[in-house]
N, C-alpha and C positions, 0 to 999 in steps of 0.2 A: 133844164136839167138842174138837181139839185147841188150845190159845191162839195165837193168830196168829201169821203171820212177817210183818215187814215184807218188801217185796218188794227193797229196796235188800241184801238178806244173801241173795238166792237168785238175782238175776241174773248172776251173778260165779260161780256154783258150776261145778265140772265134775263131772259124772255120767258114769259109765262104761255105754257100752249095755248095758242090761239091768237097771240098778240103780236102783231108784226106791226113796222117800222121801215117805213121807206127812205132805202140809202143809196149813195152810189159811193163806189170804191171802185181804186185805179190802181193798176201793178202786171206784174208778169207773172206767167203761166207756171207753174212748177208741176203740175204733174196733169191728165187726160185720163179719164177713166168712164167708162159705162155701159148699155146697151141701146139695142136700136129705139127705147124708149125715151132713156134721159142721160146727159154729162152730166160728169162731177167733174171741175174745175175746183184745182187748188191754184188761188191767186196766193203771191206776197207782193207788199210794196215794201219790204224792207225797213219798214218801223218799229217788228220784232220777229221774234223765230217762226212764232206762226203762221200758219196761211189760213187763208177763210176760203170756205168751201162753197163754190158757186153751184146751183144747182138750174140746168137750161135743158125746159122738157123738149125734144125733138120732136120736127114735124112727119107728121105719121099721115095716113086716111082719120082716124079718129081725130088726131089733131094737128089740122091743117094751118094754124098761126102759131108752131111749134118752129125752133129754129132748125134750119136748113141747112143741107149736106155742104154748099159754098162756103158759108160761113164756117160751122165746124174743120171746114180742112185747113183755115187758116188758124185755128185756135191749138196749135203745140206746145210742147215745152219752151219756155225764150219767150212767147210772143208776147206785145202788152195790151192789156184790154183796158178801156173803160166798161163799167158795170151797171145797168139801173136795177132796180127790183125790190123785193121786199125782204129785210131780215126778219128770220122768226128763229124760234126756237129749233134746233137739230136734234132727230132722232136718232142722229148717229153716236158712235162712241168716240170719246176724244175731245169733242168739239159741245159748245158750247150755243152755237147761231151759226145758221146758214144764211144765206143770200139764194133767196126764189128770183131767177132773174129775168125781166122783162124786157132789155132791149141792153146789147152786146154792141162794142164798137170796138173792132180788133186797129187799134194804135200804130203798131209795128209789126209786123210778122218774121219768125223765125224756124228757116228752112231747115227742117228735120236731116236733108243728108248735112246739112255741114255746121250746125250747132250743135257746138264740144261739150255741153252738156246735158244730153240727153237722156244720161241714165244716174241713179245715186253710185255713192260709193266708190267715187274718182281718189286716186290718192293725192297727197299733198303737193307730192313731187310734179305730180300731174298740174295741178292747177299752176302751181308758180309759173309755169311754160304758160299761162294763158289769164295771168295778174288782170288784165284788162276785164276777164269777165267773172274770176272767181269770188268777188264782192256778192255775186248772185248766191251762190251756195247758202247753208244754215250753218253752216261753219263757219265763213269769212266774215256773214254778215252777224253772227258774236263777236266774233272779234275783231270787229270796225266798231260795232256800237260801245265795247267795254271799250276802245282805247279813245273813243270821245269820251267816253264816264270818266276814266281817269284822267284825263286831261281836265276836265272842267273839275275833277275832285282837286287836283293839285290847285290850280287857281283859285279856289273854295278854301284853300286851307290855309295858303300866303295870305289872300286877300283878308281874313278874318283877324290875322294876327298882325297886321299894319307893317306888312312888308309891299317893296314896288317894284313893279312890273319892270326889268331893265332891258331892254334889246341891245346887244351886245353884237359887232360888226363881225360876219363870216366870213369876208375878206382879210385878211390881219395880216401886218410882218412880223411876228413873233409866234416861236411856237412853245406852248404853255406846258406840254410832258417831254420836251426836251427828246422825242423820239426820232423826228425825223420823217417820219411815214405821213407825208403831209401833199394836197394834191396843191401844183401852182398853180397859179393863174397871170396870164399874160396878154397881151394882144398882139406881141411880136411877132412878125413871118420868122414862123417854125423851117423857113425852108432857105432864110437868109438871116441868122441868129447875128445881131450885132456884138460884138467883142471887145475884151479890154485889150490893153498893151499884154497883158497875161496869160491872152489867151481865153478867158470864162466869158460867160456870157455878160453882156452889159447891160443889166436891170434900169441903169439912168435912163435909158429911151425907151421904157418900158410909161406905159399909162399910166400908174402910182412913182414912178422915178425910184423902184427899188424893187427888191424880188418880193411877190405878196404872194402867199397859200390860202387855201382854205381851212380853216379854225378845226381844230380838234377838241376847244374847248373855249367856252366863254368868261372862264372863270377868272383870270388876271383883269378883265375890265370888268367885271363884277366886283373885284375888292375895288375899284376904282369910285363905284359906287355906294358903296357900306360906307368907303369913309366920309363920304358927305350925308348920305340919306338913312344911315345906322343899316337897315336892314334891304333887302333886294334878293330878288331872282334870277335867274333866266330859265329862259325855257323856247329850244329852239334847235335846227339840223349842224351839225356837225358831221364832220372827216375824220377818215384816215384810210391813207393808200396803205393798206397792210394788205399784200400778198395773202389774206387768209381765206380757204374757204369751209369754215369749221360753224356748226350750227349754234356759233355764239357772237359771230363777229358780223358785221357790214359796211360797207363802205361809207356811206351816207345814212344816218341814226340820231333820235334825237335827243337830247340833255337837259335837264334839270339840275341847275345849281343855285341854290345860296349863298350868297354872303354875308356874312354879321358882325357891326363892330361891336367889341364891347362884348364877344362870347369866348371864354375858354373851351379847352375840349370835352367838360364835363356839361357844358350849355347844346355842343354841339351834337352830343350822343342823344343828350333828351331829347332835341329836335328831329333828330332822324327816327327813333322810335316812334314820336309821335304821331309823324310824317307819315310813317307807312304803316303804322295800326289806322290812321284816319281813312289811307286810302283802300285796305281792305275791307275796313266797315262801310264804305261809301260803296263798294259792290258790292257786298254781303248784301245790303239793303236797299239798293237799285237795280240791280242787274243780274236777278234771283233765276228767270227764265234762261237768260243766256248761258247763265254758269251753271244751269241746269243739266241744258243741251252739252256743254264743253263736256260735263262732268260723267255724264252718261255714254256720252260717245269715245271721246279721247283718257281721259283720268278720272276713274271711280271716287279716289281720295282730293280730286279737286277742294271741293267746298270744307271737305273736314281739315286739311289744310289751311288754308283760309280762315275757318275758325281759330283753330291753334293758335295761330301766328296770332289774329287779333288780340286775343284774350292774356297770351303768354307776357311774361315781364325777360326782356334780352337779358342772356349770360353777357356779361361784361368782363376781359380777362385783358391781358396783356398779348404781344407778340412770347415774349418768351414762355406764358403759361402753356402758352399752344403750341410753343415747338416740343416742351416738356410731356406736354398730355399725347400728341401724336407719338413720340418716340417709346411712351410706354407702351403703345395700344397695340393690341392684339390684331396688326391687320400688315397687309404685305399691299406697300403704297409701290405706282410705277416711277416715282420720284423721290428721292429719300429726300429724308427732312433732316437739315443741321441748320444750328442757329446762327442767321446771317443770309440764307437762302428765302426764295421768294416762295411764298406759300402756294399752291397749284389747287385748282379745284378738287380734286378727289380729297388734298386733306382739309379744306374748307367743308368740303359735304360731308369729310367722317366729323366733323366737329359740331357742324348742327346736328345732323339726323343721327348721327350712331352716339355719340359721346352724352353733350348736351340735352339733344333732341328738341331743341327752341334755337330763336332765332339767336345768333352771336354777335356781339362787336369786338373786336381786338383792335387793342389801342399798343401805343410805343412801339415803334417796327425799327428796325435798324434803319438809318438817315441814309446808309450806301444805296439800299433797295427801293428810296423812294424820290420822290420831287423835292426840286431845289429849295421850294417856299414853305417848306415844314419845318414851323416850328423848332428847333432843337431842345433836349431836356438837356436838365444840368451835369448827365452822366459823359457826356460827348459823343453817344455811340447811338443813342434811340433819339427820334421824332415823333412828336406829338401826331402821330398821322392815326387814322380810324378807319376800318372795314367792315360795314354791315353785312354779314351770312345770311343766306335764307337758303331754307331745305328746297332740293330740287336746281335751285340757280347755284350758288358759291355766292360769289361777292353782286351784291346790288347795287350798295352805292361805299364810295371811297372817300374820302374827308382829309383834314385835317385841321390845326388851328394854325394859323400861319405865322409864318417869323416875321414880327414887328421891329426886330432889330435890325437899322441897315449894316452895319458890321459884318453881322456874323450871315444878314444873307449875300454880300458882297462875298464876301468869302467862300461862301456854300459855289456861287457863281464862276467865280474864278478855280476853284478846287475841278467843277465842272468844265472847265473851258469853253464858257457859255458867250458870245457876245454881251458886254455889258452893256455897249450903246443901246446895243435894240432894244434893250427894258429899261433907259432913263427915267423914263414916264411912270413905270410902276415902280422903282425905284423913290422916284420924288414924291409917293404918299409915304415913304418913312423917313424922307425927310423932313416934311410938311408938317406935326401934326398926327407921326405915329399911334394908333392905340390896338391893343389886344383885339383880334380877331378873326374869327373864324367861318369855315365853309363846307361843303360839300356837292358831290355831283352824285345824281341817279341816274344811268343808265335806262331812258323810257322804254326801250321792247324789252331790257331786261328784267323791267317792271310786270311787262305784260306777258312774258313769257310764265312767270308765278301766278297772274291773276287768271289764265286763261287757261291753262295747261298744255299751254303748246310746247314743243321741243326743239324748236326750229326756229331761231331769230327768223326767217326771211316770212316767218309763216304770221306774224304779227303786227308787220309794216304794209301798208297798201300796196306800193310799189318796190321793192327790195333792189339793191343796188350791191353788187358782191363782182370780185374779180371776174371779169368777161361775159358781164352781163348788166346792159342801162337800156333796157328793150322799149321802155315805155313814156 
């Protein structure tokens, strides 16, 4: 038997009539179609949207080394074949090369009553009940291959500009948005809770000898980083027990942060810009099939999206420019807007797509509405903090430049009523050997939620993880 071809290096080929090429190709069955003469088999293996059109003449009186009614019954939708036969050129429309095929070997079979995808045109909602199989679709399987594109783009963009790769601990005693919504982690019997003299739980005979969660955010041991090695990433899963079930949020999601010494906030804007024109140009010009398919099926304005955003140069404004431009504008928000209030998606999206109509950054936000480690300006009322907008999403990724002063971030902490002990450690790089600098996080399904046009975080993650539901 000859060693496989993926089907993504033979749907693209031109064959001249008459010229065939003998291949074998392996994948599952997507669609059954013919008469009592001959199948048409639509294989994919999942390489790209398309599938390759098998063609296996049936055995008749005329021809009797045609394949058999046994075999065909096991070839449905689900099943996986191996393939031998010749590629030639297709007369069909669509298609490019068939597979004339000379000896069939059904792999797996999949029983037509009880395989849940039998027919196209299942909804969304549908498949997340069935995450385990809906990688199969032409849908899912876009948007599994764009969210490795982006993932190897991001790494392609650190790695070129002499940043390092940090792995930053998911386990941690510190919680970095100061929220709260954070899941524990323990090994204590849940059903015999050891206690203090106080009454609380007693983390000392806990397996870390203190109370540890899971990370909402890598980003305090990433400046941990920058101060030794100037520049660093992360890129990796994150928490947060937030009670939501709103088509933006997930329980378990992953994170992309930066950190840099040695960048103010005006280092840090260019960086994000750059960051996410690279990675739209990186699908614009790899993943043209996929976002084809998105774009035709789910978002017509996919791709022209996409283009915009690459080409356009971001509006850069202030927090206050944009509580000022909202409050003039001709639109009736579900949340008013005064300055000092947290900005809400709807006036983030009138601010790219209706006002602007490009992507946005807003910089200087009031220091009340944001994290402790921001920067302060000289006014005492705004923080050096930053919000990237993009039409369709609201905020993608959030930023700031951090306060290199321990002073005034002692202060910021205690103003909070933060535990000081727990942050010694990050604390003592402004002790250490301070210098200016700064970070940001991107939200990765938030990423892909723009690159793919889906509407639905849980529709972007393989396995989605949201209040009362970790099925898989």
């Amino acid at each position: 038997m000859l060693k496989h071809t993926e089907i993504k290096d033979l749907v693209k080929l031109s064959l001249q009539e008459g010229e065939t090429r003998p291949v074998t190709v392996k994948g599952w069955v997507r669609t059954k179609r013919g008469n009592k003469h001959v199948a048409f088999i639509a294989l994919n293996d999942g390489t790209c949207v398309q599938s390759l059109q098998v063609v296996a003449e049936l055995q008749t009186e005329e021809k009797p080394d045609g394949f058999g009614d046994e075999l065909m019954k096991k070839i449905t939708t689900g099943a996986c074949l191996c393939v031998e036969g010749n590629l030639v050129k297709s007369m069909g429309k669509g298609q490019n090369v068939e597979i004339q095929a000379r000896n069939i070997v059904v792999y797996g079979e999949a029983n037509p009553d009880t395989y849940p995808l039998q027919k196209k045109g299942h909804s969304l909602e549908f498949l997340r009940e069935i995450a385990h199989l809906r990688p199969r679709t032409n849908t899912f399987g876009c948007v599994l291959r764009l969210r490795h594109a982006m993932a190897y783009a991001l790494h392609q963009f650190y790695h070129e500009r002499g940043f390092v790769y940090l792995h930053t601990p998911i386990i941690t005693g510190s919680d970095c948005e100061g929220a709260g919504e954070m899941f524990q982690v323990t090994t204590l019997d849940l059903d015999k809770l050891p206690k203090t003299p106080e009454g609380s739980v007693d983390f000392s005979k806990d397996f870390f000898g203190k109370s540890t969660k899971l990370t909402v955010s890598g980003q305090l041991e990433g400046e941990l980083g920058a101060m030794a090695l100037s520049k660093i990433y992360t890129f990796g899963p994150t928490f947060r027990a937030e009670n939501s079930n709103t088509p933006r949020h997930l329980a378990e999601f992953w994170m992309n942060e930066p950190e840099m010494a040695f960048y103010e906030i005006e280092d840090n804007m260019d960086l994000a810009e750059d960051f996410l024109k690279h990675l739209t140009s990186y699908a614009l010009e790899n993943c043209m099939d996929d976002l084809k398919f998105l774009n035709d099926m789910y978002d017509k304005s996919l791709i022209e999206r996409l283009e915009h955003v690459q080409k356009m140069t971001f509006e850069r404004i202030t927090y206050t420019t944009a509580v000022d431009v909202l409050k003039a504008a001709n639109a009736k928000f579900e949340y008013p807007v005064e300055w000092g209030v947290d900005l809400q998606s709807e006036h983030e999206r009138f601010l790219v797509e209706h006002h602007y109509k490009k992507p946005v950054i807003i910089t200087d936000y009031p220091k009340e509405i944001k994290s402790f480690y921001m920067k302060q300006n000289a006014d005492g009322k705004t923080v050096r903090g930053m919000d990237v907008l993009f039409p369709q999403i609201g905020e993608i990724i959030g930023g700031s430049q951090r306060e290199e002063d321990l002073d005034k971030l002692l202060n910021r902490i205690h103003e909070l009523n933060m535990p000081e002990q727990a942050y010694w450690w990050y604390l003592d790089t402004r002790r250490f050997g301070t210098a200016p600098h700064s970070g940001f996080g991107l939200g990765f399904e938030r990423l892909l939620l723009f690159i793919t046009g889906m509407t639905n975080i849980r529709d972007v993650i393989p396995f989605p993880r949201y209040p009362q539901n970790a099925e898989f």
